[in-house]
N, C-alpha and C positions, 0 to 999 in steps of 0.2 A: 832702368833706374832714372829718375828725374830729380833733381834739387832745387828748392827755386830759392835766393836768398836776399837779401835788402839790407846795404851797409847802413850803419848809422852814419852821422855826417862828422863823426868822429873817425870812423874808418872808411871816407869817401876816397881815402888816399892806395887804397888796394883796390883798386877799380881796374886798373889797368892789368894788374894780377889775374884775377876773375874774369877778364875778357880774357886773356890768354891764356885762361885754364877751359873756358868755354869753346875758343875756338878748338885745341888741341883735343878737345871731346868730340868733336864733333858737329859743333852749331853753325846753325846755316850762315852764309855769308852770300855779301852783293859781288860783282862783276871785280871792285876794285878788292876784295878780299877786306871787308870792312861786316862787321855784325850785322846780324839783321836784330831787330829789335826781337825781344822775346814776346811771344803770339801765344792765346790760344791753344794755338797747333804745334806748339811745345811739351802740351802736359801732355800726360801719359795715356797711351791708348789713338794719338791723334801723330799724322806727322813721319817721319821717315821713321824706317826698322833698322838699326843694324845688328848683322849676327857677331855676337861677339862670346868667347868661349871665356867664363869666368875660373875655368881650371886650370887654369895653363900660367 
């Protein structure tokens, strides 16, 4: 599943929210554990796999 989303600048202030829901997903991060920007190689079909059991 992918989500891609864009605060308005009314809710530029849950940004830090949305990186920490991003990291804790999964999203790539640099050497200092800092985001990588969202790429391309984010959307679906492109990018790391993970097995994840949605029944559990």
């Amino acid at each position: 599943m992918a989500v891609t989303y864009r605060l308005t600048e009314h809710a530029q202030g849950l940004g830090p929210a949305m990186d920490a829901l991003r990291m804790w997903a999964g999203a790539p991060v640099n050497e200092e554990g800092q985001l990588l920007p969202h790429t391309e190689a984010d959307e679906p079909g492109h990018g790391v796999s993970t097995d994840c059991d949605a029944s559990a």
